[in-house]
KOLRO-962925 format. One record per residue: residue in three letters; x, y, z of N, C-alpha, C in turn. Coordinates in Angstrom, 2 decimals. Atoms other than C-alpha are relative to their C-alpha. Layout:
+-----+---------+---------+---------+---------+---------+---------+---------+---------+---------+
: res :     n_X :     n_Y :     n_Z :    ca_X :    ca_Y :    ca_Z :     c_X :     c_Y :     c_Z :
+-----+---------+---------+---------+---------+---------+---------+---------+---------+---------+
: Ala :       X :       Y :       Z :       X :       Y :       Z :       X :       Y :       Z :
...
+-----+---------+---------+---------+---------+---------+---------+---------+---------+---------+
//
This chain:
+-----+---------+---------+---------+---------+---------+---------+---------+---------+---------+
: res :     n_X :     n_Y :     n_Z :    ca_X :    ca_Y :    ca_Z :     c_X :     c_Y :     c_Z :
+-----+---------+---------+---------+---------+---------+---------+---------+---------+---------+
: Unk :   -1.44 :   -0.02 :    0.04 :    5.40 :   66.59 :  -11.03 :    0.54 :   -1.35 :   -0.46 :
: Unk :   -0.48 :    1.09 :    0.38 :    5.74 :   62.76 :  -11.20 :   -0.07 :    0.05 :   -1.72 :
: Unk :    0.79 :   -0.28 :    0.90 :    3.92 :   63.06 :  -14.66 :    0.84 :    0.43 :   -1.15 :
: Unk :   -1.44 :    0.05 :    1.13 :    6.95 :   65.16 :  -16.21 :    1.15 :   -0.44 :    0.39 :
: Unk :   -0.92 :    1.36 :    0.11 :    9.37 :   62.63 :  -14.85 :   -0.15 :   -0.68 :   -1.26 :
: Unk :    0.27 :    1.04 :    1.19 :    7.88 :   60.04 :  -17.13 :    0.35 :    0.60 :   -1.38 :
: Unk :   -0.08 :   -0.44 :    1.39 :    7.47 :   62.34 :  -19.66 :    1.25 :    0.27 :   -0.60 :
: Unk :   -1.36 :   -0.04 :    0.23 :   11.05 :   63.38 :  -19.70 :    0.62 :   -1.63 :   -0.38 :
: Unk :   -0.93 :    1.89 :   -0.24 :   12.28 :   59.52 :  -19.02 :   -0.39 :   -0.25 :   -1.46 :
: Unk :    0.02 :    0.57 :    1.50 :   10.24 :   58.40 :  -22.24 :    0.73 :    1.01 :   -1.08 :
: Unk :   -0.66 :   -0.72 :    1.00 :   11.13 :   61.42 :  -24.36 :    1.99 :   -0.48 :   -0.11 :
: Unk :   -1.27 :    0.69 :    0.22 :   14.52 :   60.21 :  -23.68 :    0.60 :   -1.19 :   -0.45 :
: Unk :    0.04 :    1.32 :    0.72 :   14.37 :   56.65 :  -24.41 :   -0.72 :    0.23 :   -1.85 :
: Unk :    0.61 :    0.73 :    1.33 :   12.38 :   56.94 :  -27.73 :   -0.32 :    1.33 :   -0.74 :
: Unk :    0.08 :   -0.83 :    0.97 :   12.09 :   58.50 :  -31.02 :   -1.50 :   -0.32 :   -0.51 :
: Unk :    1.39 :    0.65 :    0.55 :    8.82 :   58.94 :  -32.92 :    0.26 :   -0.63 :   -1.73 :
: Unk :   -0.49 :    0.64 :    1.25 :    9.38 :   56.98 :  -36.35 :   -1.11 :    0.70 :   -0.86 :
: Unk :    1.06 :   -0.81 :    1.25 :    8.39 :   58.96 :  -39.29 :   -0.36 :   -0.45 :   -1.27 :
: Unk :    0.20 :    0.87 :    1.28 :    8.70 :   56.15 :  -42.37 :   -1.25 :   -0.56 :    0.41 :
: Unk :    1.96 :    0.36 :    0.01 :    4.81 :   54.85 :  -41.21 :   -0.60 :   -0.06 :   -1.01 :
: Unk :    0.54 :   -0.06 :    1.24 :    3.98 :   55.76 :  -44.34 :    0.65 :   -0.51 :   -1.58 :
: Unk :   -0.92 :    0.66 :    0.73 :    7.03 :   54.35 :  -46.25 :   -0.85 :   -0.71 :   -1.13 :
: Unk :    0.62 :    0.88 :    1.10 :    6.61 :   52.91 :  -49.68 :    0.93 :   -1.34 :    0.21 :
: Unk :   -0.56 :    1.71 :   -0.06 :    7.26 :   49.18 :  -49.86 :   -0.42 :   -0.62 :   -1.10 :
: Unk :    0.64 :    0.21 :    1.07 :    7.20 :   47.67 :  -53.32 :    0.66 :   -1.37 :   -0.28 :
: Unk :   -0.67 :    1.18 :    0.22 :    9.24 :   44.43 :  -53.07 :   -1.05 :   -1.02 :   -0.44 :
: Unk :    1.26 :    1.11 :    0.41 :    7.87 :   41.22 :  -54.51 :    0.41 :   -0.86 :    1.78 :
: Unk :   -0.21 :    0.92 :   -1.24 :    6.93 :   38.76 :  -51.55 :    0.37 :   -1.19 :   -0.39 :
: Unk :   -0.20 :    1.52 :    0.87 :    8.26 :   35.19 :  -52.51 :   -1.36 :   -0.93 :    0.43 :
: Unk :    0.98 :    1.17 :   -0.41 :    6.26 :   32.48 :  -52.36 :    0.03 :   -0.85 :    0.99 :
: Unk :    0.08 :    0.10 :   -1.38 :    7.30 :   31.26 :  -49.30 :    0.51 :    1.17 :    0.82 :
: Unk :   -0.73 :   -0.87 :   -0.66 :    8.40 :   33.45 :  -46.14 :    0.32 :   -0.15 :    0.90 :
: Unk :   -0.09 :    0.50 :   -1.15 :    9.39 :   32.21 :  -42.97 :   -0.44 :   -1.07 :    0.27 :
: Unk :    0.67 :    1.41 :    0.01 :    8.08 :   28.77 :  -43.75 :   -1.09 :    0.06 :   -0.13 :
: Unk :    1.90 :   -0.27 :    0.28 :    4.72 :   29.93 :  -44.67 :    0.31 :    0.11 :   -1.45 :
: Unk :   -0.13 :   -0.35 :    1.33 :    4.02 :   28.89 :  -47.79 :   -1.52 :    1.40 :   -0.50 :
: Unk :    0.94 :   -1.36 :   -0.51 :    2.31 :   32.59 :  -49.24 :   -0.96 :    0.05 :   -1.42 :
: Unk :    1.26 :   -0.28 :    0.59 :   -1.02 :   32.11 :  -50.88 :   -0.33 :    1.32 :   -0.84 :
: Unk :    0.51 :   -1.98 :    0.46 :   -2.41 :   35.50 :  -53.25 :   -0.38 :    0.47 :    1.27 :
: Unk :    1.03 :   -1.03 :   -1.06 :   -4.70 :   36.17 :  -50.09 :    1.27 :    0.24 :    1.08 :
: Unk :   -1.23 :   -0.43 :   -0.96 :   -1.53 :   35.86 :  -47.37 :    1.11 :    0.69 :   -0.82 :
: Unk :   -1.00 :   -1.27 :    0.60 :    0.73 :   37.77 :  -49.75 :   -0.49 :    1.39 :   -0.65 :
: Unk :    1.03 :   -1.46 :    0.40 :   -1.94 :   40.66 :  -50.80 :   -0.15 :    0.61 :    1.33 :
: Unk :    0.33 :   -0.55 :   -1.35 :   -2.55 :   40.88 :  -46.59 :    1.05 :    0.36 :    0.56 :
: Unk :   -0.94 :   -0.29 :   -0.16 :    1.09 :   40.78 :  -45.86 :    0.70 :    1.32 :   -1.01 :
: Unk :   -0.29 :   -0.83 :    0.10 :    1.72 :   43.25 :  -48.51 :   -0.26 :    1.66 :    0.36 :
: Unk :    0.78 :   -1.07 :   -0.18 :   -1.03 :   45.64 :  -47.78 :    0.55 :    0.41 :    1.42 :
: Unk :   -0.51 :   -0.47 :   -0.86 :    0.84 :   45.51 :  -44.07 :    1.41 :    0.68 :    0.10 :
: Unk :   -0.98 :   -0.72 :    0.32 :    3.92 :   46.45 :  -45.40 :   -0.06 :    1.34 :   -0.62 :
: Unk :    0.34 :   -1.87 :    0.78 :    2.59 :   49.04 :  -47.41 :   -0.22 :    0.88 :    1.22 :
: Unk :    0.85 :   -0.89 :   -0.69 :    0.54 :   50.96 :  -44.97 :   -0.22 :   -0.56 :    1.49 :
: Unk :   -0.51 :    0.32 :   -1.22 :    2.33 :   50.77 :  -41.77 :   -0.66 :    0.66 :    1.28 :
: Unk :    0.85 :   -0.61 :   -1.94 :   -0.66 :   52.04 :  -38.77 :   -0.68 :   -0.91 :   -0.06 :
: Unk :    0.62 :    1.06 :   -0.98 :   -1.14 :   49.35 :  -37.19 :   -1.91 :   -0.22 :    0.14 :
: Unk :    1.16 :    0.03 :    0.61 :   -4.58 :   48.28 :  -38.97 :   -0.46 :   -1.29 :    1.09 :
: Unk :    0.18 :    1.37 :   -0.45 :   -6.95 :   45.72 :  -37.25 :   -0.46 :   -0.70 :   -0.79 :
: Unk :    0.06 :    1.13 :    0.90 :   -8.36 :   42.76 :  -38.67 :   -0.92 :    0.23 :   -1.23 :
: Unk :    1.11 :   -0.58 :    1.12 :  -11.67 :   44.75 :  -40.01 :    0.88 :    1.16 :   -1.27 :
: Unk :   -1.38 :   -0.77 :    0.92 :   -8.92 :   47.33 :  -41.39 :    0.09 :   -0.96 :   -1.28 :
: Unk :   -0.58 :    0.79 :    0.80 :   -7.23 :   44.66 :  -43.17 :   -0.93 :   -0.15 :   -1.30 :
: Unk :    1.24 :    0.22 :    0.68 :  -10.56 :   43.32 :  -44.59 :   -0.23 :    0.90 :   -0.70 :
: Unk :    0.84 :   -1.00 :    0.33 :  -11.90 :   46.13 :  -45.57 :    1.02 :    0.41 :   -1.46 :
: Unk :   -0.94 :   -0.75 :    0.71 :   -8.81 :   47.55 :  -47.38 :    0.56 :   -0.94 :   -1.19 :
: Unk :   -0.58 :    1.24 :    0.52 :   -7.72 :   43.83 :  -49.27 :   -1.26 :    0.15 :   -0.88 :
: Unk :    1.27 :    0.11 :    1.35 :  -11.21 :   43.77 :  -50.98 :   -0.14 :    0.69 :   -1.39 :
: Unk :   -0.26 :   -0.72 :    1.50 :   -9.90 :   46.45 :  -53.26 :    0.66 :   -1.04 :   -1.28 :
: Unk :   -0.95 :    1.09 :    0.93 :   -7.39 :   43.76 :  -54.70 :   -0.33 :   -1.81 :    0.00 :
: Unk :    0.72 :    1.25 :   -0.40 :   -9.42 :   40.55 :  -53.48 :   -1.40 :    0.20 :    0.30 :
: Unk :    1.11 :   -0.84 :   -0.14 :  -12.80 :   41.62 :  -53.77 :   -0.90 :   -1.67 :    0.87 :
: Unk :    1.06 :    1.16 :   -1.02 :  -14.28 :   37.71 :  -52.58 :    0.99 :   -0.26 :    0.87 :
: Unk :   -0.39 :    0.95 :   -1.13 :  -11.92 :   37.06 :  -49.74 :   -0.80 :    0.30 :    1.06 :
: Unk :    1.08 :   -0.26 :   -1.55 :  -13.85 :   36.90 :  -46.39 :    0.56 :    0.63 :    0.94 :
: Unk :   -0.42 :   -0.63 :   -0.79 :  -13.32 :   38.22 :  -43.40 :    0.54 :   -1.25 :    1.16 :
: Unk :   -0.73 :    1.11 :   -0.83 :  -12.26 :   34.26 :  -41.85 :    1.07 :   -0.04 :   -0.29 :
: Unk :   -0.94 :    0.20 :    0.57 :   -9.68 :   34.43 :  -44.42 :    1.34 :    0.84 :    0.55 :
: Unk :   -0.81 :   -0.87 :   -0.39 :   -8.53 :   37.55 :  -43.17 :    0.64 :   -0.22 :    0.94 :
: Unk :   -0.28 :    0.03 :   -0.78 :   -8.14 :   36.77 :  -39.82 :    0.76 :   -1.61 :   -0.06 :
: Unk :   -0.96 :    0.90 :   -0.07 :   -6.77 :   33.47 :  -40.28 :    0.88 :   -0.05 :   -0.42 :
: Unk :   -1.34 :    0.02 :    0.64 :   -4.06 :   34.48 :  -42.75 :    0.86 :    0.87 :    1.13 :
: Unk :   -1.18 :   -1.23 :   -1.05 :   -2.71 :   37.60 :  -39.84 :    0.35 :   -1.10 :    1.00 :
: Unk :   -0.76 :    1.09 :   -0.91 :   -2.89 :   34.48 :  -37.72 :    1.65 :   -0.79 :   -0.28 :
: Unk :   -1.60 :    0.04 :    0.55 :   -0.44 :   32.94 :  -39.88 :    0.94 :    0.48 :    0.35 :
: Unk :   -0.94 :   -0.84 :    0.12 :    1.33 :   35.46 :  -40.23 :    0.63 :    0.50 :    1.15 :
: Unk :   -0.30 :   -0.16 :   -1.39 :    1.66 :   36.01 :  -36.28 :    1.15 :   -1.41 :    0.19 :
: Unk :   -0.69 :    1.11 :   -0.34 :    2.85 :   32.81 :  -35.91 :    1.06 :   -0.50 :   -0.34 :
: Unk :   -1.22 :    0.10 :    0.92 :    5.26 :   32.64 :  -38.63 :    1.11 :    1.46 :    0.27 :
: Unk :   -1.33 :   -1.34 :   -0.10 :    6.93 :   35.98 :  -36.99 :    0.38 :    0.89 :   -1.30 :
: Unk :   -0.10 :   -1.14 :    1.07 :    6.33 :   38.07 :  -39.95 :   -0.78 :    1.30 :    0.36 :
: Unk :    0.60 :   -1.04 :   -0.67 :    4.00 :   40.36 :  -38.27 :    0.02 :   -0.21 :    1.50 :
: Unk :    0.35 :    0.01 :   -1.63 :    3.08 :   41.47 :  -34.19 :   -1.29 :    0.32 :   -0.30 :
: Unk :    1.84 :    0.09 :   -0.19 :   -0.17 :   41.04 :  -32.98 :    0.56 :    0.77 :    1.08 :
: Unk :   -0.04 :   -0.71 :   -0.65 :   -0.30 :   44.23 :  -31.05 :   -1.21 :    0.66 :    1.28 :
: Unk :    1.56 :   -0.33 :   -0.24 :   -3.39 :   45.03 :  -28.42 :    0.47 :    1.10 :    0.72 :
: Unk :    0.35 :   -1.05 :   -0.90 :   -3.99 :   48.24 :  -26.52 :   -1.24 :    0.02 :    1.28 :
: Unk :    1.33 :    0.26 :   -0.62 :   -6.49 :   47.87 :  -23.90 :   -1.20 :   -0.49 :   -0.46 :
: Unk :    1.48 :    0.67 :    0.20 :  -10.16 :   46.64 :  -24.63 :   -0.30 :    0.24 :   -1.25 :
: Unk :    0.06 :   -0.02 :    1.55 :   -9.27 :   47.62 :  -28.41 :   -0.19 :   -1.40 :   -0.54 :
: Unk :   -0.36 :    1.21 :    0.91 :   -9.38 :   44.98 :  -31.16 :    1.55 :   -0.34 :   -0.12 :
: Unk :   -1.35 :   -0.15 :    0.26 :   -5.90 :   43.68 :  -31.92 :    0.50 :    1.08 :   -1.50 :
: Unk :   -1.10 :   -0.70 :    0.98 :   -3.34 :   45.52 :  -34.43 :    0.76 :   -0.75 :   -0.32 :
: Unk :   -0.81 :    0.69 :    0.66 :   -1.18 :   44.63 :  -36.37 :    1.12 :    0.49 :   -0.85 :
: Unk :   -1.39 :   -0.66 :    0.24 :    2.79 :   45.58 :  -37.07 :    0.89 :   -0.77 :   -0.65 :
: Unk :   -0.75 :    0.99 :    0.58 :    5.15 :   44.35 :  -39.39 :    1.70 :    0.54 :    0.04 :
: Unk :   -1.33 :   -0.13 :   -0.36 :    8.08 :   46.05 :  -37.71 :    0.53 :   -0.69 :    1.01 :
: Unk :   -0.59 :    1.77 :   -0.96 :    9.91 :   42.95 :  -36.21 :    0.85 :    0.58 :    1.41 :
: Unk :   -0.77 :   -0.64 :   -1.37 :   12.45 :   45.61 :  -34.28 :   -0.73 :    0.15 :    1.26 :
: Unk :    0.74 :   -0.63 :   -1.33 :   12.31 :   46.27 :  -30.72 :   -0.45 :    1.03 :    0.04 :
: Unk :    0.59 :   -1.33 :   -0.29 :    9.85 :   49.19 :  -30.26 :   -0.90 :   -0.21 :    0.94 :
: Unk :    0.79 :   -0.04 :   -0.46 :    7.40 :   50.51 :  -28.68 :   -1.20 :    1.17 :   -0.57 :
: Unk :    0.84 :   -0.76 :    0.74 :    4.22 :   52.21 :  -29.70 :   -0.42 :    1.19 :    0.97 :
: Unk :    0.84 :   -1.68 :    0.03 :    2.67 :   56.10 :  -29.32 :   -1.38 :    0.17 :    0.02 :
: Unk :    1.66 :   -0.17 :    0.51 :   -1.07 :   55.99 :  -29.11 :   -0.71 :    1.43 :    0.54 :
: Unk :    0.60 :   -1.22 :    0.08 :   -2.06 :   60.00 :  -29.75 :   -1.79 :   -0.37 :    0.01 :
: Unk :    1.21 :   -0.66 :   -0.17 :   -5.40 :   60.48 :  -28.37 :   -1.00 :    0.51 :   -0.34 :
: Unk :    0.94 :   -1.25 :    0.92 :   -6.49 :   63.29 :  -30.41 :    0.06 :   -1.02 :   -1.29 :
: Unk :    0.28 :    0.48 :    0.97 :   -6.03 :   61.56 :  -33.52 :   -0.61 :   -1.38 :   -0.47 :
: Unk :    0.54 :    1.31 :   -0.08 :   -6.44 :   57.84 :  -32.40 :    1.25 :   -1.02 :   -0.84 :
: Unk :   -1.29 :    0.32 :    0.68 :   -3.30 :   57.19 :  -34.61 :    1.22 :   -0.64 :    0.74 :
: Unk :   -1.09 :    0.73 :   -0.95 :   -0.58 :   54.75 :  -33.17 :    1.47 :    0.24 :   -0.92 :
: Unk :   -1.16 :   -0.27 :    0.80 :    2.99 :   55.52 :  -34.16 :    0.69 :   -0.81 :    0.81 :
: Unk :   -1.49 :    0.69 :   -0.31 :    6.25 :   53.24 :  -34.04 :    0.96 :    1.05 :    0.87 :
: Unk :   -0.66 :   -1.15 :   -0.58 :    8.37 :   54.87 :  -31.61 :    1.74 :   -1.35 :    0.90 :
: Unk :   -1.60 :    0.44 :   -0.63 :   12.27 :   53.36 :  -30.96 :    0.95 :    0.81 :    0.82 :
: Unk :   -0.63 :   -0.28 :   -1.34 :   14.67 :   53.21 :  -28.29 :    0.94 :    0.50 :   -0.66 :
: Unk :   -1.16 :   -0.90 :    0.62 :   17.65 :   56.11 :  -28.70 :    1.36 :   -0.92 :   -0.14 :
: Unk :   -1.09 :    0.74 :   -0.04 :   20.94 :   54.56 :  -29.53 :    1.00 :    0.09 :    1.07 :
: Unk :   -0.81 :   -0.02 :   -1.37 :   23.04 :   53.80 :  -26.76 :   -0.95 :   -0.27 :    1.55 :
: Unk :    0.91 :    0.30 :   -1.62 :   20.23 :   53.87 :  -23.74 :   -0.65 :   -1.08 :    0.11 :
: Unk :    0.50 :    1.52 :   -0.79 :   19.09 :   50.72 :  -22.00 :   -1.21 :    0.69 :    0.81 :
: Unk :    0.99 :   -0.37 :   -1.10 :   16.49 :   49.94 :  -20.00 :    0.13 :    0.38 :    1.22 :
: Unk :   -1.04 :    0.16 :   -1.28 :   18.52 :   49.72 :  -17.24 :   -0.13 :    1.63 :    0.77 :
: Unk :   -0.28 :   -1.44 :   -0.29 :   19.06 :   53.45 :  -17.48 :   -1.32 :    0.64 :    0.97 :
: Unk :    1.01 :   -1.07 :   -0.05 :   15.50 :   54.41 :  -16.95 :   -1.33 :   -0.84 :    1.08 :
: Unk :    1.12 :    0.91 :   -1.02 :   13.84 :   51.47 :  -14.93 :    0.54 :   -0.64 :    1.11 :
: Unk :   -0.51 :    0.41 :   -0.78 :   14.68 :   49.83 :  -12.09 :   -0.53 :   -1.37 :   -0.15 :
: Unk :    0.22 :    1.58 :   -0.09 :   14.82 :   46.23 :  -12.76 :    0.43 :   -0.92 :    1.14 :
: Unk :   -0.50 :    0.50 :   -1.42 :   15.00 :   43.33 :  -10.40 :    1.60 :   -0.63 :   -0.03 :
: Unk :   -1.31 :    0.49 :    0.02 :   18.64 :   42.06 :   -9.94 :   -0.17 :   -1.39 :   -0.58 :
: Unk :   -0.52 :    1.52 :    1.02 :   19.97 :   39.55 :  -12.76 :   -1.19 :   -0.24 :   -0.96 :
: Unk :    1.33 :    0.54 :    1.21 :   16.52 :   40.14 :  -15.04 :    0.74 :    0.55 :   -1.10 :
: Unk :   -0.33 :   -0.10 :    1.29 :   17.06 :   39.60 :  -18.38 :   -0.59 :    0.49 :   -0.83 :
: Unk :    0.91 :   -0.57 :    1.06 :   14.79 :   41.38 :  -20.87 :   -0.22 :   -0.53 :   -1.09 :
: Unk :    0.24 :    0.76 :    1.74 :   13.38 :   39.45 :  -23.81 :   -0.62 :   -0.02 :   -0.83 :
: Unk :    0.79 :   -0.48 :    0.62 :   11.06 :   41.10 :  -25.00 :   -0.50 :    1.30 :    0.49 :
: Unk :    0.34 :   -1.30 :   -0.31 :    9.26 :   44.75 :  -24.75 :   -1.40 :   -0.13 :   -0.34 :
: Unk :    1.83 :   -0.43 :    0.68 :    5.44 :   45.94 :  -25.32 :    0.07 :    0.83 :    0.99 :
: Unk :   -0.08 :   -1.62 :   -0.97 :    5.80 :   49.39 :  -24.29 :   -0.88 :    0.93 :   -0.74 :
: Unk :    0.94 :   -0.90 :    0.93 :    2.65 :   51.73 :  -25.05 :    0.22 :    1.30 :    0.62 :
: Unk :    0.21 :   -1.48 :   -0.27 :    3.15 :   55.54 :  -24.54 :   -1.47 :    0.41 :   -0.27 :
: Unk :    1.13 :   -0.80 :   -0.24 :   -0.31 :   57.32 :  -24.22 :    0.52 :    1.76 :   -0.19 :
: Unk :    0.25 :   -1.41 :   -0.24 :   -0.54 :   61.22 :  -25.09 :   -0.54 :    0.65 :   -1.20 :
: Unk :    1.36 :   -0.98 :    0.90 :   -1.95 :   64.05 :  -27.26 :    1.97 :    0.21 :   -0.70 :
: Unk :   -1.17 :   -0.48 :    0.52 :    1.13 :   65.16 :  -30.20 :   -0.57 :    1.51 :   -0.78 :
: Unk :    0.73 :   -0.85 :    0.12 :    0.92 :   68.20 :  -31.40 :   -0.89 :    0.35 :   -1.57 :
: Unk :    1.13 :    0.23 :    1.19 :   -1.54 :   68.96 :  -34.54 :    0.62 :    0.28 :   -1.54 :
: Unk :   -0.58 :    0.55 :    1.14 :    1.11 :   68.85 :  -37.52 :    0.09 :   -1.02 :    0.22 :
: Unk :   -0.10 :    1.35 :   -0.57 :    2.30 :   65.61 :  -35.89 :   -1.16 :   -1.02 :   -0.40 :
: Unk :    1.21 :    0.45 :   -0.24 :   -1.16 :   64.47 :  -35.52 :   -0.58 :   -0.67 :   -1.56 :
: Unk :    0.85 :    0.45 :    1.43 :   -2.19 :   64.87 :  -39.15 :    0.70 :   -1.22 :   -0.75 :
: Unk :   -1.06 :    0.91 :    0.68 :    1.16 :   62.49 :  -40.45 :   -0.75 :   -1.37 :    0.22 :
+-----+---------+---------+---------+---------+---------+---------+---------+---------+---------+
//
């Protein structure tokens, strides 16, 4: 019973975001947030813009070698560092996973379907607070979120 509480409460707070797959074709400049952006940090930053599920670092790697066939796999991980640091991407973890990695800056929170293993962007409805749906302690301020939903979606869903 508690179980579809929650489930109700989140379904109410949050949408599942369906651009994930969005095309993104902008040029990146050569700097971006004070990072000046190297081929290899603007080929890794684009490839996260492109192809928005939350890839990890071997992801990254793996997928960059098409268009950078000698970068390494130090390179990799030290440019998402960058790129963490410079607030152009989130370094996202899920339990005893590897990290992820999101280059949607908004407040969200993520979907991690089960069946598919697939993490989806999932935002708060317009108008509802947290307030509404949690019981915070008196006079807390909220300044950040990392909110993971857990469940199974159903198997159109699934395949997106």
């Amino acid at each position: 019973m508690e179980e579809a509480g929650v489930a109700s409460a989140a379904e109410a707070m949050v949408d599942l975001s369906t651009d994930s797959d969005s095309e993104f074709s902008a040029e990146i400049p050569a700097e971006t947030g004070g990072l000046r952006m190297t081929k290899q940090r603007q080929e890794v930053y684009r490839l996260l813009l492109e192809q928005r599920d939350h890839p990890t670092a071997q992801d990254v790697f793996m997928r960059v070698k098409d268009t950078l066939p000698h970068i390494s796999l130090a390179t990799v991980y030290n440019t998402l560092e960058a790129l963490v640091q410079h607030g152009l991407v989130r370094q996202v973890n899920f339990d005893r996973e590897p990290s992820r990695f999101c280059p949607n800056l908004a407040d969200h929170g993520h979907f991690h379907d089960k069946v598919s293993g697939k993490i989806h962007d999932v935002t708060f409805k317009q108008g509802v607070s947290l307030a509404d749906v949690l019981e915070l302690p008196p006079g807390a301020v909220v300044t950040g979120i990392e909110i993971t939903l857990r469940g199974e979606l159903p198997m159109e869903e699934s395949a997106k």
